[in-house]
C-alpha positions as CSV (number, residue, x, y, z in Angstrom):
1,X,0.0,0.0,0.0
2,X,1.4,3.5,-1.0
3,X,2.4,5.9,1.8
4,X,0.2,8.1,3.4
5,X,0.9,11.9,2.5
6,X,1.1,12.5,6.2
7,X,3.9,9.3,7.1
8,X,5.6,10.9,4.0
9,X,5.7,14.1,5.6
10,X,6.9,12.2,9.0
11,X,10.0,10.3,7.3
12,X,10.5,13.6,5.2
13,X,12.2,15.8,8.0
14,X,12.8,13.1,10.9
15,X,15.6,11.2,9.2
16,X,18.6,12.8,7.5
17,X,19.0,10.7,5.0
18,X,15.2,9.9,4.2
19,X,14.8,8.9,0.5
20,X,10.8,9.7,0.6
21,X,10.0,13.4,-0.1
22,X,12.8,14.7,-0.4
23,X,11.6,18.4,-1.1
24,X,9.3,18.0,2.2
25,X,12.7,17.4,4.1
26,X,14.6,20.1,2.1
27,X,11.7,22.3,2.6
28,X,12.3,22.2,6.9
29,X,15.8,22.1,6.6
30,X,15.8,25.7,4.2
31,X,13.4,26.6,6.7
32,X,15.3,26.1,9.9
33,X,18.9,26.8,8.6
34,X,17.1,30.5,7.7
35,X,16.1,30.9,11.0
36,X,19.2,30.1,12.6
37,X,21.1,32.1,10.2
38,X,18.6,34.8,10.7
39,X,18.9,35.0,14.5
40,X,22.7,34.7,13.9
41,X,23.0,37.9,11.3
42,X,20.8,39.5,13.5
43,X,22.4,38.7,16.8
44,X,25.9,40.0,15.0
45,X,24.9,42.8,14.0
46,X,23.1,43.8,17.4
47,X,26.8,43.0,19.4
48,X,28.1,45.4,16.7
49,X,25.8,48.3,17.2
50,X,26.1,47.6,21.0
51,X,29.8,48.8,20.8
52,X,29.4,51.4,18.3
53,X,26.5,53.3,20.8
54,X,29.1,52.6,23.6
55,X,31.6,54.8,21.8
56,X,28.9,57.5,20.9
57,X,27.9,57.3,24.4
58,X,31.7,57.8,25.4
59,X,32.5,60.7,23.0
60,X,29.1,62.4,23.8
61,X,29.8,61.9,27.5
62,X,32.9,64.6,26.9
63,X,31.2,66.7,24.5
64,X,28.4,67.9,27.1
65,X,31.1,67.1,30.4
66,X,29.7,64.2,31.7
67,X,32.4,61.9,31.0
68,X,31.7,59.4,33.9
69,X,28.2,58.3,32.4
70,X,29.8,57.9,29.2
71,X,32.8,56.0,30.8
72,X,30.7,54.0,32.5
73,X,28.4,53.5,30.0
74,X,31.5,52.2,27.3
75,X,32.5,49.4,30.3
76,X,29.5,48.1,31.1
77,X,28.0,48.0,27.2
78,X,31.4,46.3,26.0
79,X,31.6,43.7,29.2
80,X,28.3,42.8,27.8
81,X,29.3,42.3,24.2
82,X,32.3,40.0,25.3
83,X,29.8,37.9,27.9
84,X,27.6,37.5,24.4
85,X,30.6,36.7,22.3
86,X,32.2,34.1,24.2
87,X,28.2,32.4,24.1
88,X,28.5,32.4,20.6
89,X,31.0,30.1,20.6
90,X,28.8,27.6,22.0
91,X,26.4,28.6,19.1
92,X,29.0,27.6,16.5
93,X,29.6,24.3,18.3
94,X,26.1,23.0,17.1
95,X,26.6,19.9,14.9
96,X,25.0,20.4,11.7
97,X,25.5,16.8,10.7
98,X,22.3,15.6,12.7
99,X,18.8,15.8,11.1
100,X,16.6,18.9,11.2
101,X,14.8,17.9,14.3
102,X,18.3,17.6,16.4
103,X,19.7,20.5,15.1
104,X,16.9,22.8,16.1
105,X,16.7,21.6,19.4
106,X,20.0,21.5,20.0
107,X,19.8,25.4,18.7
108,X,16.7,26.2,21.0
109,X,18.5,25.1,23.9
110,X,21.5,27.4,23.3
111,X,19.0,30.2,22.9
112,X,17.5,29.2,26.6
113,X,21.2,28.9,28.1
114,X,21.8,32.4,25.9
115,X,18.9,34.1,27.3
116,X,19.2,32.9,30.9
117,X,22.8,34.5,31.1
118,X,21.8,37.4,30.1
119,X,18.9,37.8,32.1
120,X,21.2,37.2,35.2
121,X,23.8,39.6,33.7
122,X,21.2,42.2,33.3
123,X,20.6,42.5,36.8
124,X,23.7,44.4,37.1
125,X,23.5,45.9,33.6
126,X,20.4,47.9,34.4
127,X,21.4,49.0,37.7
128,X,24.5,49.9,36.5
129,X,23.3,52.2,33.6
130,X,21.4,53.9,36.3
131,X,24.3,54.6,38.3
132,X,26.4,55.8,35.3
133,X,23.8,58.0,34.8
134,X,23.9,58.9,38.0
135,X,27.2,60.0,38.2
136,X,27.8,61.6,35.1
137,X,25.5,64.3,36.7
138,X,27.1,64.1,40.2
139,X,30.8,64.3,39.2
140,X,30.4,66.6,36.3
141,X,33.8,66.9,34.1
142,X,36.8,65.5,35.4
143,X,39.1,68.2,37.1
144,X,36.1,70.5,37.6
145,X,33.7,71.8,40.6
146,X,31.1,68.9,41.0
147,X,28.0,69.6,41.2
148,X,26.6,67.3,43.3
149,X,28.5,68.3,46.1
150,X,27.7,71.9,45.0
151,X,23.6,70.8,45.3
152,X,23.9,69.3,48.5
153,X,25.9,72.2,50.2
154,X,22.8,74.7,48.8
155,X,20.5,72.3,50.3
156,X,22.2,72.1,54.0
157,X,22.2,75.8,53.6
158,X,18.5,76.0,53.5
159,X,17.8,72.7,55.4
160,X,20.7,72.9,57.7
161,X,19.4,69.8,59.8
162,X,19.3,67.8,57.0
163,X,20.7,64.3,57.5
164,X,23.8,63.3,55.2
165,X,25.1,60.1,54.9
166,X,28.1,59.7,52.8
167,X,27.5,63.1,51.1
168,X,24.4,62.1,50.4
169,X,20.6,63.7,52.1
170,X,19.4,60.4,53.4
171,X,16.2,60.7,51.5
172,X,17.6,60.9,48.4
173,X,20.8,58.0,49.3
174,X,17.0,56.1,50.5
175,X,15.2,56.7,46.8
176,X,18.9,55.7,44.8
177,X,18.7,52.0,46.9
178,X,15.2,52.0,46.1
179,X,15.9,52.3,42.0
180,X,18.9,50.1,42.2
181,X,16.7,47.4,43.9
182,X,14.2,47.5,41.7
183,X,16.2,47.4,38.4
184,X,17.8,44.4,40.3
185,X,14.3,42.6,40.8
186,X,13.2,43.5,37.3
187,X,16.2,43.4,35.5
188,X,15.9,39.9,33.9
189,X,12.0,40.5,33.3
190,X,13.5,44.2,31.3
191,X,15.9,42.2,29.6
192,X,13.5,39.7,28.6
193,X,11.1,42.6,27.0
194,X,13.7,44.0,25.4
195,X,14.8,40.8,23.4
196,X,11.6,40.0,22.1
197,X,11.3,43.4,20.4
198,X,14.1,42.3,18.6
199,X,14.1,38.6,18.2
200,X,10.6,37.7,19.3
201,X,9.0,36.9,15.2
202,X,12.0,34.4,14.8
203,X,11.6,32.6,17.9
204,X,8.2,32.6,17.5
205,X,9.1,30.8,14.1
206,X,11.1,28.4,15.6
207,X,8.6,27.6,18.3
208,X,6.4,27.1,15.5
209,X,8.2,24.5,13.6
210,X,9.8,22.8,16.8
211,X,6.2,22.0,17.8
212,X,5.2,21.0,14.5
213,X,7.8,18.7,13.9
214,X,7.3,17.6,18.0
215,X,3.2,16.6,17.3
216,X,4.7,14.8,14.0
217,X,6.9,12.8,15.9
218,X,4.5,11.8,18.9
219,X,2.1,10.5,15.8
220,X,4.5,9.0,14.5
């Protein structure tokens, strides 16, 4: 009896070296190599522009004298482009040689390893951004007055019982913990927004296809 279409299908992309339907199986493997080589283009290109806004940020930073956001800034931006470089290299360890199936799961667990990194790296990215921030206004140019200190000496002078702590009025030292705490706490969830504006259509894809081929195999 001839082959269902549907077994066809089956054999088609869960065996590498199928000899039934061979355009079925080239059509899933086109279709999965484009989505890793999609998420891999755009997952350069992302590392690239990542370094090139942490050399605007740097050179900015000096222009408008506020060169210890945009120094902090350049460190933290290019610490993360090395932590996503060296995962790369786990990405380029992925044998190619096993069938379509294998070689997508083998890729979606990468991205879950990928993502989880990051998402525990981003809870000192975020809070470290802010603090950047934070003391590009404080600290001003290097050499110069800094106008932090210059803020809290106008507000002792009209609050003079104030409580500082470390330089600091102890409200405002209280709202800074407060900020860092959160971005701490939320910082994976941020990170996790933030890549599915870029990447989310192509994982979606490869959930997509992964699940297909999963429901396949089960019926199989």
């Amino acid at each position: 009896m001839e082959k269902s279409i549907e077994t066809i299908w089956k054999e088609g992309f869960l065996q590498n070296d199928a000899l039934v339907a061979p355009k079925l199986n080239n059509l899933y493997t086109q279709k999965s190599e484009h989505i890793v080589d999609k998420f891999t283009r755009m997952f350069k290109i992302n590392l690239v522009a990542i370094v090139a806004g942490s050399f605007f940020f740097l050179g900015m930073s000096y222009y408008v004298e506020i060169p210890y956001m945009g120094l902090g800034m350049f460190i933290i931006l290019n610490t993360l482009v090395l932590v996503n470089r060296s995962l790369m290299k786990g990405l380029a360890k992925i044998d190619k040689n096993v069938n379509t199936f294998q070689y997508l799961k083998s890729f979606d667990n990468w991205m879950k390893e990928q993502i989880a990194t990051n998402e525990k790296f981003a809870r000192v990215l975020y809070p470290f951004v802010f603090l950047s921030g934070a003391a590009g206004f404080w600290f001003g140019s290097f050499g110069g007055d800094i106008p932090g200190a210059d803020f809290v000496n106008e507000l002792t002078f009209h609050f003079p019982e104030m409580i500082i702590v470390f330089g600091l009025p102890l409200y405002g030292l209280i709202g800074i913990l407060l900020v860092i705490g959160l971005l701490v706490y939320f910082g994976g969830r941020i990170y996790r927004w933030d890549f599915n504006i870029v990447y989310g259509r192509v994982l979606k894809k490869l959930e997509e296809i992964i699940a297909d081929m999963e429901d396949l195999r089960k019926e199989a």
